[in-house]
CHARMM-style PDB file with segment names, atoms N, HN, CA, C and O in Angstrom:
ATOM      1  N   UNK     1      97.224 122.361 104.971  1.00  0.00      PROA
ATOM      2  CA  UNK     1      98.050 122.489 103.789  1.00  0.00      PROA
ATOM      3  C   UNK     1      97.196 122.552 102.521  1.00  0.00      PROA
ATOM      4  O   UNK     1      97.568 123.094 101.481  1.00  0.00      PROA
ATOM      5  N   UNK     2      96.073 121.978 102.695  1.00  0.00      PROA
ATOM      6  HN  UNK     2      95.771 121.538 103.540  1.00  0.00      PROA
ATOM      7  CA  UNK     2      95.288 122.022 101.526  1.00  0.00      PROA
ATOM      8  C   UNK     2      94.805 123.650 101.003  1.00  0.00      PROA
ATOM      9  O   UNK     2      94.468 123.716  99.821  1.00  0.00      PROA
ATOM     10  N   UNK     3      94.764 124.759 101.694  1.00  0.00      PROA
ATOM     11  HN  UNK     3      95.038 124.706 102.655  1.00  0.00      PROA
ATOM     12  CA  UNK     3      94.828 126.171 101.670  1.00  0.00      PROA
ATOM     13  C   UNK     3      96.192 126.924 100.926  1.00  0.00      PROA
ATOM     14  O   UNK     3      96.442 128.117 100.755  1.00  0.00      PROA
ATOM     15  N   UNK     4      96.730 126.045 100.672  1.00  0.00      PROA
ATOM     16  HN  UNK     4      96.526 125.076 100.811  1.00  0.00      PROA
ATOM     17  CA  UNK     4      98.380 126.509 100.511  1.00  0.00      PROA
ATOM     18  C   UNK     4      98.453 125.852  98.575  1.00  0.00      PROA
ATOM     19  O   UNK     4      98.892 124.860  97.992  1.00  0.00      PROA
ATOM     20  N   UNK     5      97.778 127.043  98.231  1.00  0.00      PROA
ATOM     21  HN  UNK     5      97.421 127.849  98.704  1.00  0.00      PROA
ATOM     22  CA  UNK     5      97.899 126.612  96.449  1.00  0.00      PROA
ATOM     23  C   UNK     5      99.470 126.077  95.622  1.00  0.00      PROA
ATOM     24  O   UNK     5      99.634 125.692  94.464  1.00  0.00      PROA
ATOM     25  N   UNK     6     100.404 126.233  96.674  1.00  0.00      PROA
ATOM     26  HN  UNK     6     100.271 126.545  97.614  1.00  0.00      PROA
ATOM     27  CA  UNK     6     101.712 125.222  96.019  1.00  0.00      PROA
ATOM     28  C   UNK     6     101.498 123.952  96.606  1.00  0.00      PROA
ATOM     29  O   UNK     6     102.303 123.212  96.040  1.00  0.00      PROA
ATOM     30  N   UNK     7     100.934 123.378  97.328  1.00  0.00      PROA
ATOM     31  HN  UNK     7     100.280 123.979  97.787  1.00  0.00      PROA
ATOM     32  CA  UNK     7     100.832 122.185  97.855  1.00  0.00      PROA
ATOM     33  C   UNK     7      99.402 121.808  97.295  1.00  0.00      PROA
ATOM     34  O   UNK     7      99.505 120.973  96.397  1.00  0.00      PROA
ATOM     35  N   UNK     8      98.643 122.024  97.452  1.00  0.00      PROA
ATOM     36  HN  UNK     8      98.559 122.702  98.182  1.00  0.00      PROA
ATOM     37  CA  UNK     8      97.161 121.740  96.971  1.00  0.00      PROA
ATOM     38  C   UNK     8      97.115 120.691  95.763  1.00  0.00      PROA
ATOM     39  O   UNK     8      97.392 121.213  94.683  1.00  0.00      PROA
ATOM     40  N   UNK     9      96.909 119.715  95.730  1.00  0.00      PROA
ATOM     41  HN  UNK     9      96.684 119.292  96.607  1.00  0.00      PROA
ATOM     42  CA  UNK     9      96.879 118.314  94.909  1.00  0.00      PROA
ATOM     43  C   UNK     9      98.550 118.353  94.358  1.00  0.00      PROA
ATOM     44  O   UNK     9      98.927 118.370  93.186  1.00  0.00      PROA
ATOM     45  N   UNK    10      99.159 118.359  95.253  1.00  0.00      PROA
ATOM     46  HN  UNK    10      98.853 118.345  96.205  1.00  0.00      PROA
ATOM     47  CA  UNK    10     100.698 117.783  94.742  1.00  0.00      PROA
ATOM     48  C   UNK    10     100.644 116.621  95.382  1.00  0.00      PROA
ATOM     49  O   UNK    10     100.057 116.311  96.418  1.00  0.00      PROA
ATOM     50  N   UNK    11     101.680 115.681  94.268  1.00  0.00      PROA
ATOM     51  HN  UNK    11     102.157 115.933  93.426  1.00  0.00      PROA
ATOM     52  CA  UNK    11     101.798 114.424  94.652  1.00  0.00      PROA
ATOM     53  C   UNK    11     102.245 113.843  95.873  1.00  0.00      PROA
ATOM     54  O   UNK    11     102.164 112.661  96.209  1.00  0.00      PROA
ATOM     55  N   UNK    12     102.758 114.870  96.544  1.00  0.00      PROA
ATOM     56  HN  UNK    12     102.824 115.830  96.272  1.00  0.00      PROA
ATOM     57  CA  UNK    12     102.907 114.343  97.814  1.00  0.00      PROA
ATOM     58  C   UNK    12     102.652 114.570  98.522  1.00  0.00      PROA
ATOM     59  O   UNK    12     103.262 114.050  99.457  1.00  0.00      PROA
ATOM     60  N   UNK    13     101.620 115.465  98.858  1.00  0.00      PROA
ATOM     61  HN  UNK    13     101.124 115.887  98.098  1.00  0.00      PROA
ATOM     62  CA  UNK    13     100.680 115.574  99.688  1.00  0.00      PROA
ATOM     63  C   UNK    13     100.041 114.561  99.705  1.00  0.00      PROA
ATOM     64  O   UNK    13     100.202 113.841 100.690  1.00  0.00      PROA
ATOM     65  N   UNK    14      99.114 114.130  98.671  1.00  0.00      PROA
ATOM     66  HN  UNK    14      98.983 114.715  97.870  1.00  0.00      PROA
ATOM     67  CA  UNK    14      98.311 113.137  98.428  1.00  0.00      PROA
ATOM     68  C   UNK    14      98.806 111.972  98.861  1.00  0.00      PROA
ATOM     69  O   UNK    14      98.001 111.211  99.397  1.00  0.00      PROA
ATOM     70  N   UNK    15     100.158 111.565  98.748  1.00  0.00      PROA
ATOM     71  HN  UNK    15     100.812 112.183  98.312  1.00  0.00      PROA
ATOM     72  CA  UNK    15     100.816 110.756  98.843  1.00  0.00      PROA
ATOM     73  C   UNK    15     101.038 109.910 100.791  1.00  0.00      PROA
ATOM     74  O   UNK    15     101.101 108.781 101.277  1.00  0.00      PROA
ATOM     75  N   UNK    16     101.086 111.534 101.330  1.00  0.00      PROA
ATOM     76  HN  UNK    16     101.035 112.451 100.935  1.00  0.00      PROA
ATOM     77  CA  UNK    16     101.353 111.664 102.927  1.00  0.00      PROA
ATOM     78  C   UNK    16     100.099 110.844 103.317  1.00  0.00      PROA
ATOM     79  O   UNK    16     100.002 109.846 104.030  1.00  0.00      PROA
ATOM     80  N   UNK    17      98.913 111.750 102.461  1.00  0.00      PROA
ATOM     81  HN  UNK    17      98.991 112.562 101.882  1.00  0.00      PROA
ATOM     82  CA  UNK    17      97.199 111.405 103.050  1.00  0.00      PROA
ATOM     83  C   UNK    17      97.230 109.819 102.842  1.00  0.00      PROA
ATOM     84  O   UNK    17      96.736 108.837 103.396  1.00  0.00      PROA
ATOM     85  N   UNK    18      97.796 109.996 102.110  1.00  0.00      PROA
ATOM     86  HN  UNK    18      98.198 110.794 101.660  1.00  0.00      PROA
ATOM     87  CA  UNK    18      97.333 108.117 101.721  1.00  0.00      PROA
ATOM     88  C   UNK    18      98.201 107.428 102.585  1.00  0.00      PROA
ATOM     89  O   UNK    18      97.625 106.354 102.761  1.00  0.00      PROA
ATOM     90  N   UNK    19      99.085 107.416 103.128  1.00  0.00      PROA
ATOM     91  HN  UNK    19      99.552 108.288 102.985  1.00  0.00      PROA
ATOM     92  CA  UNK    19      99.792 106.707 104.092  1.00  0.00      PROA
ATOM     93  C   UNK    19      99.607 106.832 105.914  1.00  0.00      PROA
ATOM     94  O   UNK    19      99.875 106.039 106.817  1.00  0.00      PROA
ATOM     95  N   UNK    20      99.058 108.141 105.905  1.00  0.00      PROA
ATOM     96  HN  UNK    20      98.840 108.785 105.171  1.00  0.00      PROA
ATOM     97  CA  UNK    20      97.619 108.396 106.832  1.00  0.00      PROA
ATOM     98  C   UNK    20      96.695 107.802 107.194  1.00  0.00      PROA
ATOM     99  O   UNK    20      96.381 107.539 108.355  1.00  0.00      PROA
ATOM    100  N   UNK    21      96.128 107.510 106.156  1.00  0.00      PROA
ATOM    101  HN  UNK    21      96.383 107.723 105.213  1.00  0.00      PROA
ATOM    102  CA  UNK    21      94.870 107.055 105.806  1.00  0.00      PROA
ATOM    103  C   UNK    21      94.802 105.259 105.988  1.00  0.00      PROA
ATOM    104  O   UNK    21      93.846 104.711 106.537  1.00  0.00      PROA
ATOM    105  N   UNK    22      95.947 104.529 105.442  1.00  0.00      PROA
ATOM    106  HN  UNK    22      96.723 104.975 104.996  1.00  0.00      PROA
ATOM    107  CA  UNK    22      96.196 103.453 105.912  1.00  0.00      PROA
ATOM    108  C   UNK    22      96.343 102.662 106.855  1.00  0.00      PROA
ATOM    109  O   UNK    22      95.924 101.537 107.125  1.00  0.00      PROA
ATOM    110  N   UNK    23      97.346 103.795 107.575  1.00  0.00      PROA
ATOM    111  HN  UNK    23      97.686 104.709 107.355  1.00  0.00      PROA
ATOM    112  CA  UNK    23      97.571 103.471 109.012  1.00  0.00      PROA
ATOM    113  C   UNK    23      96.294 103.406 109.893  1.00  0.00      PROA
ATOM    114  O   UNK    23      95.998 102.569 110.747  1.00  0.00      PROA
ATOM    115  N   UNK    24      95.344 104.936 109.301  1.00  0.00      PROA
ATOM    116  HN  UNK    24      95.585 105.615 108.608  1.00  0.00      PROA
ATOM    117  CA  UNK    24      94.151 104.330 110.437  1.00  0.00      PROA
ATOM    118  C   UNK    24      93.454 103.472 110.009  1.00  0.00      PROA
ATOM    119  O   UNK    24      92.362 103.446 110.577  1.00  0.00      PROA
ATOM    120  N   UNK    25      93.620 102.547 109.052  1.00  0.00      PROA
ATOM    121  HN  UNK    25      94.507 102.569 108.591  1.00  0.00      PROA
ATOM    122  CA  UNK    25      92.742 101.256 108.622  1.00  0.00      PROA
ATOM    123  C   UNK    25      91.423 101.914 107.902  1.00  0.00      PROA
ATOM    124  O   UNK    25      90.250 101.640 108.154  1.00  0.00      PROA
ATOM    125  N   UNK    26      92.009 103.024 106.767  1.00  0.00      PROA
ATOM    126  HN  UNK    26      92.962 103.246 106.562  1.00  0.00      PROA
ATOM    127  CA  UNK    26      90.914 103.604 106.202  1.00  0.00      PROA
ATOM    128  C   UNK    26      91.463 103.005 104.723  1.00  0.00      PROA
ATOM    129  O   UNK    26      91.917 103.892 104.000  1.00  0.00      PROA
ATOM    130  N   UNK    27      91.487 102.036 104.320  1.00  0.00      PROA
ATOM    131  HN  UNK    27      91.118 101.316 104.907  1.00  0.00      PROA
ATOM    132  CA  UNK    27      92.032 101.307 103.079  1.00  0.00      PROA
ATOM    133  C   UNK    27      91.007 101.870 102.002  1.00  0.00      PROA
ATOM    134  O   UNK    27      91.684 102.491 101.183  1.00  0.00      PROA
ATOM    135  N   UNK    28      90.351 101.893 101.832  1.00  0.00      PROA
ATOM    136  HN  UNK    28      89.801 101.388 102.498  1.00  0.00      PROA
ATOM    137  CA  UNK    28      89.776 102.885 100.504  1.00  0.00      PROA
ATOM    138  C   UNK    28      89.972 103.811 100.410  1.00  0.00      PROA
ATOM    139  O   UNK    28      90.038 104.076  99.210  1.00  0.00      PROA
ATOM    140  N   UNK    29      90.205 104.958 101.238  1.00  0.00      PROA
ATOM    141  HN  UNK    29      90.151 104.742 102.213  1.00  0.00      PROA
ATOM    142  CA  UNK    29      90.554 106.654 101.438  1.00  0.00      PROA
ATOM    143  C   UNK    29      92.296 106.547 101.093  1.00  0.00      PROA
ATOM    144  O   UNK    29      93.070 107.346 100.566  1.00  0.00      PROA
ATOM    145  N   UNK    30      92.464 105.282 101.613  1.00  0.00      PROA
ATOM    146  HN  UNK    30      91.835 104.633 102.041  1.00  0.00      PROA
ATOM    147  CA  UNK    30      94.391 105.567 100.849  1.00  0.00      PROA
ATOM    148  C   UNK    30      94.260 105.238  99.303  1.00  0.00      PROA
ATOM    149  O   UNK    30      94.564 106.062  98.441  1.00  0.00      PROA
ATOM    150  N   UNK    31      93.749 103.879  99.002  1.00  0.00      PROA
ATOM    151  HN  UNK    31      93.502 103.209  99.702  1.00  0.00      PROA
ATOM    152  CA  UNK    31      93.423 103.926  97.980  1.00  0.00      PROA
ATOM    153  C   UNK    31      93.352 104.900  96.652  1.00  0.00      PROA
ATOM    154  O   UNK    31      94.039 104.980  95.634  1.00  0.00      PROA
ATOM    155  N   UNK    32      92.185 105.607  97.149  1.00  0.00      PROA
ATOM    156  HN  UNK    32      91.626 105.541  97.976  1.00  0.00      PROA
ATOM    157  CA  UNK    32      91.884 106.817  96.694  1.00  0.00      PROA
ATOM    158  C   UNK    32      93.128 107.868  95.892  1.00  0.00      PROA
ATOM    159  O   UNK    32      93.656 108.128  94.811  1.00  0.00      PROA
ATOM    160  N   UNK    33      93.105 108.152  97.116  1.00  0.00      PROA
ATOM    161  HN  UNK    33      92.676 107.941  97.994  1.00  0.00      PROA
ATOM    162  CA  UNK    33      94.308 108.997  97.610  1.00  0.00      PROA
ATOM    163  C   UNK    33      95.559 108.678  96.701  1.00  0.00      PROA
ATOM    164  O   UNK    33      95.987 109.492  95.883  1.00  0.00      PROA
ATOM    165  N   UNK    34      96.204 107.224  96.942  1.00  0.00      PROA
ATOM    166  HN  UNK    34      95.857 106.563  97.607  1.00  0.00      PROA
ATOM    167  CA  UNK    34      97.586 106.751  96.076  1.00  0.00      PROA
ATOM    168  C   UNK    34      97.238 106.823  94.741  1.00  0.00      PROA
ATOM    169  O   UNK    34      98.176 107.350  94.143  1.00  0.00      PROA
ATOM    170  N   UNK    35      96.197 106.500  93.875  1.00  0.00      PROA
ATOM    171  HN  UNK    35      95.435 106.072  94.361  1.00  0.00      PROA
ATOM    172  CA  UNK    35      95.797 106.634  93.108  1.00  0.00      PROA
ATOM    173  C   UNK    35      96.117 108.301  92.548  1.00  0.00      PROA
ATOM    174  O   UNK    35      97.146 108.579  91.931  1.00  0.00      PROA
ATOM    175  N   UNK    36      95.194 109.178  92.840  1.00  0.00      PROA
ATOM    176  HN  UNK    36      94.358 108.953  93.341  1.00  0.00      PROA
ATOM    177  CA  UNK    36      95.302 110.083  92.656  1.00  0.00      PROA
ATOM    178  C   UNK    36      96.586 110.654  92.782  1.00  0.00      PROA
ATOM    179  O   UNK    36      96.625 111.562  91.951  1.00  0.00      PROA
ATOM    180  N   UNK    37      97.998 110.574  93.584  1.00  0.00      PROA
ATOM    181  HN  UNK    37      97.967 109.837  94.259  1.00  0.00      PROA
ATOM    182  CA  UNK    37      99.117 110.911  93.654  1.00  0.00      PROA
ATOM    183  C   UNK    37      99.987 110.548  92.411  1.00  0.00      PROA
ATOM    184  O   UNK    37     100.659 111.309  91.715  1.00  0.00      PROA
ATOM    185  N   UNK    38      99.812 109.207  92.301  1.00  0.00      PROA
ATOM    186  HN  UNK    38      99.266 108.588  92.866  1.00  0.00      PROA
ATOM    187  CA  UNK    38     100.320 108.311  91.323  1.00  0.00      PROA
ATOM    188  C   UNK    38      99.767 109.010  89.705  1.00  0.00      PROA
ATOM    189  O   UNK    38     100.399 108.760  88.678  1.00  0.00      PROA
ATOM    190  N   UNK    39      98.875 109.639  89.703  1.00  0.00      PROA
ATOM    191  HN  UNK    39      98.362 109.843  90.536  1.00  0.00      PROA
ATOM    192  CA  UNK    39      98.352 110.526  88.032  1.00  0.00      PROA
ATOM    193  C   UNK    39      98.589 112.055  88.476  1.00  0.00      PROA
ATOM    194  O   UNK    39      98.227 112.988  87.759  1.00  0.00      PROA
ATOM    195  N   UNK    40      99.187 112.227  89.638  1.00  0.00      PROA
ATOM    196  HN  UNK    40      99.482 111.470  90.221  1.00  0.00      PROA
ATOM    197  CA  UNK    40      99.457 113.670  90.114  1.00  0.00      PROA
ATOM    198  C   UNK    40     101.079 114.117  89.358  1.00  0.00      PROA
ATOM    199  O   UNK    40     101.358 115.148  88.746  1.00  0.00      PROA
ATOM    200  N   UNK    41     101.950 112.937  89.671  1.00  0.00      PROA
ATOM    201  HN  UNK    41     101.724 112.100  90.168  1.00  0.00      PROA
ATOM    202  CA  UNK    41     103.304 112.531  89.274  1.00  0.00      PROA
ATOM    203  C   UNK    41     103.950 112.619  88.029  1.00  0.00      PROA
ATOM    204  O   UNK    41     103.333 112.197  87.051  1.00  0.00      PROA
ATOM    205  N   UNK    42     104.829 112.985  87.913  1.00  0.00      PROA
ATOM    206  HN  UNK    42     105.330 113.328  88.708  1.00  0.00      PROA
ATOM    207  CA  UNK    42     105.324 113.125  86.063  1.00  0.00      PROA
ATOM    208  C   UNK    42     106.360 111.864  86.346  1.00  0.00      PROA
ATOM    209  O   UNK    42     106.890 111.374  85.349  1.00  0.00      PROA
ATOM    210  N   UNK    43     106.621 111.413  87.397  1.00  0.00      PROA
ATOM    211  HN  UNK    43     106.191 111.810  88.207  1.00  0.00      PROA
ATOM    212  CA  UNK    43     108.413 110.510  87.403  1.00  0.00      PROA
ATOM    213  C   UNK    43     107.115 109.342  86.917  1.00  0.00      PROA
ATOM    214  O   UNK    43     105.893 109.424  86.802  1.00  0.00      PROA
ATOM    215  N   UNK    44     108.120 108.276  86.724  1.00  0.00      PROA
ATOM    216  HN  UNK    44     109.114 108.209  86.817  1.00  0.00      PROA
ATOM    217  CA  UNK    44     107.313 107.145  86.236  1.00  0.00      PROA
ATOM    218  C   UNK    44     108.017 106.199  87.301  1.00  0.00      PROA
ATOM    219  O   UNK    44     107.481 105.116  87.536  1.00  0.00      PROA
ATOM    220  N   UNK    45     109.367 106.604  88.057  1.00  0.00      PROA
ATOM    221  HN  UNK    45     109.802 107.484  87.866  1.00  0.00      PROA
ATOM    222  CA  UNK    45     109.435 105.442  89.299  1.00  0.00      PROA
ATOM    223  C   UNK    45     108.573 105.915  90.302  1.00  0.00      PROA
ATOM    224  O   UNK    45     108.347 105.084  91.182  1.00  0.00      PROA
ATOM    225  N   UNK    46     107.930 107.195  90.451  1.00  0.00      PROA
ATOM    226  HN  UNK    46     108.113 107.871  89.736  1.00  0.00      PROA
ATOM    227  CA  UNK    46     107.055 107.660  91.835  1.00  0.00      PROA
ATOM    228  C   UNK    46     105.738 107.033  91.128  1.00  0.00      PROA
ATOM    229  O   UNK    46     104.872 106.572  91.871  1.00  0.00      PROA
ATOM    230  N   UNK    47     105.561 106.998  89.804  1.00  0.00      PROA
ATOM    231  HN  UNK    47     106.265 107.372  89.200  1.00  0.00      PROA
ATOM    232  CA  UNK    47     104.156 106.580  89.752  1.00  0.00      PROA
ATOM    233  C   UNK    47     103.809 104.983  90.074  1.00  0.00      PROA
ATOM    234  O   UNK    47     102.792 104.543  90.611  1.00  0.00      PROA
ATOM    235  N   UNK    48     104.653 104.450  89.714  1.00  0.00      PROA
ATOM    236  HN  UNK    48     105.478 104.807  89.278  1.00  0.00      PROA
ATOM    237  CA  UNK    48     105.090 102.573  89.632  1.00  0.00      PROA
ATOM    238  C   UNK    48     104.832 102.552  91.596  1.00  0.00      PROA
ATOM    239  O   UNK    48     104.058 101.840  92.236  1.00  0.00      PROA
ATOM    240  N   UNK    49     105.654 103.443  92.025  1.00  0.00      PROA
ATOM    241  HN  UNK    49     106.283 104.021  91.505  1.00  0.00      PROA
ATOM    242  CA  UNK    49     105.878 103.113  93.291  1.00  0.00      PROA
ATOM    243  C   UNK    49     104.199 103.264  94.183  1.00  0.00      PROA
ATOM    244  O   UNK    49     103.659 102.707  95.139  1.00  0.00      PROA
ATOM    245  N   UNK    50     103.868 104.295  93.251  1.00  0.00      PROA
ATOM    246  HN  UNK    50     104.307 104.747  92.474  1.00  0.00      PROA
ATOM    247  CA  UNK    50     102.414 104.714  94.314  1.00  0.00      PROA
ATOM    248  C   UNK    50     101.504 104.008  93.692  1.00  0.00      PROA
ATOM    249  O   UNK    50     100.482 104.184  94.355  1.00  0.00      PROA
ATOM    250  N   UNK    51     101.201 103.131  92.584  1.00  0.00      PROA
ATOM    251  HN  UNK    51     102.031 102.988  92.045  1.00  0.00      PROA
ATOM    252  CA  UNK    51     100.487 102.108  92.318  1.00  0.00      PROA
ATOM    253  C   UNK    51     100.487 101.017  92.568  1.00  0.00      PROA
ATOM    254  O   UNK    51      99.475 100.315  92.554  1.00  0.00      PROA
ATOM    255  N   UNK    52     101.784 100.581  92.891  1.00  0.00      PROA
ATOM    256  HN  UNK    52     102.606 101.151  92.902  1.00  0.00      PROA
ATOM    257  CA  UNK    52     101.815  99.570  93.775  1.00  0.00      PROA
ATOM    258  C   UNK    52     101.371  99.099  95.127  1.00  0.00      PROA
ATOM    259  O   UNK    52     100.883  98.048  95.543  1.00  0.00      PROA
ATOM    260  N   UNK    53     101.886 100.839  95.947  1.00  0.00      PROA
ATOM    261  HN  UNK    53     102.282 101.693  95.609  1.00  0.00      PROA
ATOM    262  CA  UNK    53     101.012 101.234  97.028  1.00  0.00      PROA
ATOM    263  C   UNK    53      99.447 100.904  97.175  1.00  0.00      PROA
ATOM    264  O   UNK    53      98.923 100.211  98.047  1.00  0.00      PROA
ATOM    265  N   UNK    54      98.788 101.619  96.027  1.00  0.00      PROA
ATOM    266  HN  UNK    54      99.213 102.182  95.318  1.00  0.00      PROA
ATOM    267  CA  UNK    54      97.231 101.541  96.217  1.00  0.00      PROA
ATOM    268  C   UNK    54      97.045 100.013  95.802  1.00  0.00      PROA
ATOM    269  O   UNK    54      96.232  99.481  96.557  1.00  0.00      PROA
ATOM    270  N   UNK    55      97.493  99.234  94.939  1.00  0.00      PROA
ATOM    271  HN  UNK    55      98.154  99.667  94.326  1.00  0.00      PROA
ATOM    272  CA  UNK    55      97.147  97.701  94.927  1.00  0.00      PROA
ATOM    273  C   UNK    55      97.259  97.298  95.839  1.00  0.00      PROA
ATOM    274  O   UNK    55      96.333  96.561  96.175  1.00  0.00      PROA
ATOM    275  N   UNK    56      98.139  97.435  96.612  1.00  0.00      PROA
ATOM    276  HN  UNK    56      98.892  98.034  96.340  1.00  0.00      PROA
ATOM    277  CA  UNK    56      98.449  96.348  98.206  1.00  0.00      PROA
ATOM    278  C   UNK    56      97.770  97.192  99.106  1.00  0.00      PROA
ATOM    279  O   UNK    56      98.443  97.232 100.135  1.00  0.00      PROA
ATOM    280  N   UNK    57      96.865  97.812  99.199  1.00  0.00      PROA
ATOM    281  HN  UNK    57      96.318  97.779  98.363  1.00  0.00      PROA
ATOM    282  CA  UNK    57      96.293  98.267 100.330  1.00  0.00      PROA
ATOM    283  C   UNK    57      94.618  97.925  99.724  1.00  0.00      PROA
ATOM    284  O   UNK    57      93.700  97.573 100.464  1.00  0.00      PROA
ATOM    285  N   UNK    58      94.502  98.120  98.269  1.00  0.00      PROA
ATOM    286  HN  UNK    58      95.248  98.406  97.668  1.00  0.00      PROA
ATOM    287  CA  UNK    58      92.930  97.658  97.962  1.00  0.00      PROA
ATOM    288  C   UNK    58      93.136  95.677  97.741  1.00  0.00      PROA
ATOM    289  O   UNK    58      92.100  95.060  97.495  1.00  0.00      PROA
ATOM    290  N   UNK    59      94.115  95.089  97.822  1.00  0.00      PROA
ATOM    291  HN  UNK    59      94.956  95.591  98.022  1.00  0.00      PROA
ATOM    292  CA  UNK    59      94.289  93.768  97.798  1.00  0.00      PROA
ATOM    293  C   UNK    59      94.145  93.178  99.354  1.00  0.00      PROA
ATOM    294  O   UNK    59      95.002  93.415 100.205  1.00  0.00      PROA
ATOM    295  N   UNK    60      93.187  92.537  99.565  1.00  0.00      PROA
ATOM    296  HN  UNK    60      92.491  92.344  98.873  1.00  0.00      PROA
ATOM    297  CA  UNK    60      93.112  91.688 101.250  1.00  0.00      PROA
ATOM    298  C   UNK    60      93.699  91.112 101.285  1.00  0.00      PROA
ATOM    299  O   UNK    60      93.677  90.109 100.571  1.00  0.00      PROA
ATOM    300  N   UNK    61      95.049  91.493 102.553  1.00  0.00      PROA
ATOM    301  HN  UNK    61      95.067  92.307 103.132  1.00  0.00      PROA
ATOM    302  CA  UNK    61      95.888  90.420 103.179  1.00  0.00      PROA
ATOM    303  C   UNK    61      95.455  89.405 103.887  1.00  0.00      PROA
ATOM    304  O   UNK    61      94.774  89.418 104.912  1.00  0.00      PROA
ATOM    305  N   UNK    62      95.671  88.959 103.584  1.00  0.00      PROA
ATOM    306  HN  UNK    62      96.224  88.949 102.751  1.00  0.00      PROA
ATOM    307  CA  UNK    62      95.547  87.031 104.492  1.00  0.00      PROA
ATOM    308  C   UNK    62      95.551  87.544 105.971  1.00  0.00      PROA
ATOM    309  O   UNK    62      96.256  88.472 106.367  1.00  0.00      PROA
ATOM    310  N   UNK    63      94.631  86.788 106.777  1.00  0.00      PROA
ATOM    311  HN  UNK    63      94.058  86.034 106.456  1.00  0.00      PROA
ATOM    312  CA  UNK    63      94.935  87.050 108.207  1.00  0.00      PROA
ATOM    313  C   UNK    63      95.954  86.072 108.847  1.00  0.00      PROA
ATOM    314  O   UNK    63      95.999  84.973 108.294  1.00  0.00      PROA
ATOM    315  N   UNK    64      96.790  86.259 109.915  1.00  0.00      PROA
ATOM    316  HN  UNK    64      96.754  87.152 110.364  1.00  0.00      PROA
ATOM    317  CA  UNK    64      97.442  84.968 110.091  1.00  0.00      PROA
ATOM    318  C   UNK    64      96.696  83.971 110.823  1.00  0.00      PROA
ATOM    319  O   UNK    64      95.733  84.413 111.448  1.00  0.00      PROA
ATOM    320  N   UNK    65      96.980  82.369 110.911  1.00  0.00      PROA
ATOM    321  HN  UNK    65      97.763  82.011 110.403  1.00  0.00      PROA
ATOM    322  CA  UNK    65      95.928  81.610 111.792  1.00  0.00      PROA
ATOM    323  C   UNK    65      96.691  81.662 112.927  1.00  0.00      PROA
ATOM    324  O   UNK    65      97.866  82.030 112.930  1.00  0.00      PROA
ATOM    325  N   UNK    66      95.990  81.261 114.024  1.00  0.00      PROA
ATOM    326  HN  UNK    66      95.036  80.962 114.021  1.00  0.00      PROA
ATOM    327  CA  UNK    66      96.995  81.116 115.537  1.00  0.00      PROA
ATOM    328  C   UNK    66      97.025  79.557 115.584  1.00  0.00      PROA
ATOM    329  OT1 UNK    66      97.626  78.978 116.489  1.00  0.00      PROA
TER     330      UNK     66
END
């Protein structure tokens, strides 16, 4: 999709990658990524929403104890 100049740095593309990117436990590459979606964005609830995103994924969750 990145070949496809209507999609090419749209916010939700970026947005997909970064939730991608999480899942495989690549927490800086989503980071990245939400970031960049979040200044890609004109809405200001998609931007709130995808900054929140990249804080809680660059913020270390607690592990649980057994």
């Amino acid at each position: 999709m990145d070949g496809d100049e209507r999609m090419a740095g749209h916010h939700r593309l970026l947005s997909v990658r970064a939730h991608l990117l999480e899942r495989a436990g690549d927490t800086a590459g989503a980071y990245e990524h939400y970031r960049r979606a979040a200044k890609s964005t004109a809405g200001l609830a998609e931007q709130r929403y995808l900054e929140a995103r990249a804080s809680r994924v660059r913020t270390p969750r607690p592990h649980a104890s057994s």
